[in-house]
C-alpha positions as CSV (number, residue, x, y, z in Angstrom):
1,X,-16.9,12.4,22.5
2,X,-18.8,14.3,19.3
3,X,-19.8,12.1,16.3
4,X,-16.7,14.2,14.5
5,X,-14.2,11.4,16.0
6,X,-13.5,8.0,14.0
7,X,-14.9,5.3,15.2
8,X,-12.9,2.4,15.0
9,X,-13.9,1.1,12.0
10,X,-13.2,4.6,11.0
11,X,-9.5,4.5,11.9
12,X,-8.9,0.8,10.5
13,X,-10.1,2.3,6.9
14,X,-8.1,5.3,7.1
15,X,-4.8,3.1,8.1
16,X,-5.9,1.4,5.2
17,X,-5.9,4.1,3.2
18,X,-2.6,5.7,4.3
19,X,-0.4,2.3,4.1
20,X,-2.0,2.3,0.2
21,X,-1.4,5.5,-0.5
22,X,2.5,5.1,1.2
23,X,3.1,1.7,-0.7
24,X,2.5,3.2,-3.9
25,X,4.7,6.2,-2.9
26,X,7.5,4.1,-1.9
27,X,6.7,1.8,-5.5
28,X,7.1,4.8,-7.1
29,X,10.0,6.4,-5.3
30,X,7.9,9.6,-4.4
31,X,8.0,11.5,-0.2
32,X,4.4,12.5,-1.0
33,X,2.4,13.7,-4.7
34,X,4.5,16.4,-5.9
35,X,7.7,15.7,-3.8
36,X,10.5,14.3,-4.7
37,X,13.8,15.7,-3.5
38,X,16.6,13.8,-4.9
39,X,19.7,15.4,-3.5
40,X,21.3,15.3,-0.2
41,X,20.7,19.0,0.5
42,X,17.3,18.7,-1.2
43,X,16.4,16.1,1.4
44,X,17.1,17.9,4.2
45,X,15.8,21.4,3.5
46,X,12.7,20.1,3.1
47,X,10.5,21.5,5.2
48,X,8.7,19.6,7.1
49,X,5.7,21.9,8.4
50,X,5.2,23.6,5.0
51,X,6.7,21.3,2.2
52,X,7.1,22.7,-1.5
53,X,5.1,20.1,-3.4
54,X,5.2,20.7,-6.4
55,X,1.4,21.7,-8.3
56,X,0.0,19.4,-11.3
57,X,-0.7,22.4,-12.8
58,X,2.6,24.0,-12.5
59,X,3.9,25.3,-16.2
60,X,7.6,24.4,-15.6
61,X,6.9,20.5,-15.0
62,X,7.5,18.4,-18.3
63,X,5.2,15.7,-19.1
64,X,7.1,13.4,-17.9
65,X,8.0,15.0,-14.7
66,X,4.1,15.6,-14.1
67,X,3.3,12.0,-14.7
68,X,6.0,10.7,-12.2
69,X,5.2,13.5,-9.8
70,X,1.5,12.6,-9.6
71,X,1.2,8.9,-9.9
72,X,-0.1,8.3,-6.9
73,X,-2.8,11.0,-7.0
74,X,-5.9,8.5,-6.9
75,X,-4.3,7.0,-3.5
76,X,-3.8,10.2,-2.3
77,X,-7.1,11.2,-2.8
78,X,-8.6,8.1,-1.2
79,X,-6.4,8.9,1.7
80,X,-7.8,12.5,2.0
81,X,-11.5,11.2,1.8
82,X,-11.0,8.2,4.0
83,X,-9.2,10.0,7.0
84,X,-9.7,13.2,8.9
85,X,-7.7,16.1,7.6
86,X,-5.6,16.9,10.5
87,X,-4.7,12.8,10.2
88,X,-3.1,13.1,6.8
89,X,-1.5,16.2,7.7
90,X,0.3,14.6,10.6
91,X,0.6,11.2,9.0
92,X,2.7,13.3,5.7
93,X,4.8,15.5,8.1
94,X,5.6,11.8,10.3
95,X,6.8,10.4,6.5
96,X,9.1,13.0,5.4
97,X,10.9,13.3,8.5
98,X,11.5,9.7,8.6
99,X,12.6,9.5,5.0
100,X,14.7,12.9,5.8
101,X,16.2,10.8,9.1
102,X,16.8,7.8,6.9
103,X,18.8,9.9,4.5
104,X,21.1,11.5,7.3
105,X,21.9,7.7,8.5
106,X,22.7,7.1,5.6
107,X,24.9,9.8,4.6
108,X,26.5,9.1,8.1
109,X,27.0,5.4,7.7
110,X,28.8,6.2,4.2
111,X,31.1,8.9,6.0
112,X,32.1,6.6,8.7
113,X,32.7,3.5,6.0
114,X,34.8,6.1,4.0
115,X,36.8,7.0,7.0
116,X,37.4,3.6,8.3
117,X,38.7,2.6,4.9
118,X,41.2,5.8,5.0
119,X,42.1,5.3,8.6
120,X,42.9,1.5,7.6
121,X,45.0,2.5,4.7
122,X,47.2,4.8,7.0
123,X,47.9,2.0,9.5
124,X,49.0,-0.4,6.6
125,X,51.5,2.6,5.5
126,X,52.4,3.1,8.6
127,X,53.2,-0.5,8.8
128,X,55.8,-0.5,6.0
């Protein structure tokens, strides 16, 4: 093994790192810095091995968008120094396709509630 691997000690601080940087994402309602995809098709067109995040220097952000976009830029760059790169990479692709799976149950779950309820109110007309 080189000295280029993470010791364990190594590891623990960049888990420590990630789950910061992923609370404050989650506290904040953000995938990752610069991504936010709020509708359904948004969601899953994201692309997972090349995502569009958004730059803080991008001219067509409002103030406000830019501040929401990036608040979790200090975490993020904590995460980046504490772990190696190819770790965040495959940490952030792991993250939005697990928030792009959760949205997909959910939309499915919703469809199926939806169809029980219509499928219910046939029966009951049917009854009468």
């Amino acid at each position: 093994m080189s000295n280029n691997h993470p010791n364990q000690s190594k590891r623990a601080q960049c888990w420590e790192a990630r789950d910061f940087y992923f609370n404050c994402l989650n506290r904040n309602d953000l995938w990752l810095v610069g991504l936010n995809p709020k509708t359904y098709d948004e969601i899953l067109n994201v692309n997972i091995t090349n995502p569009a995040i958004k730059c803080e220097k991008d001219k067509n952000l409002t103030k406000e968008e830019r501040r929401e976009l990036f608040k979790c830029k200090p975490e993020l760059l904590n995460f980046e120094k504490s772990c190696l790169k190819s770790w965040v990479t495959h940490f952030s692709l792991i993250r939005i396709k697990e928030l792009q799976t959760d949205e997909l149950k959910k939309s499915i779950e919703s469809r199926e509630n939806e169809r029980a309820k219509n499928e219910e109110g046939f029966w009951d007309k049917m009854k009468k």
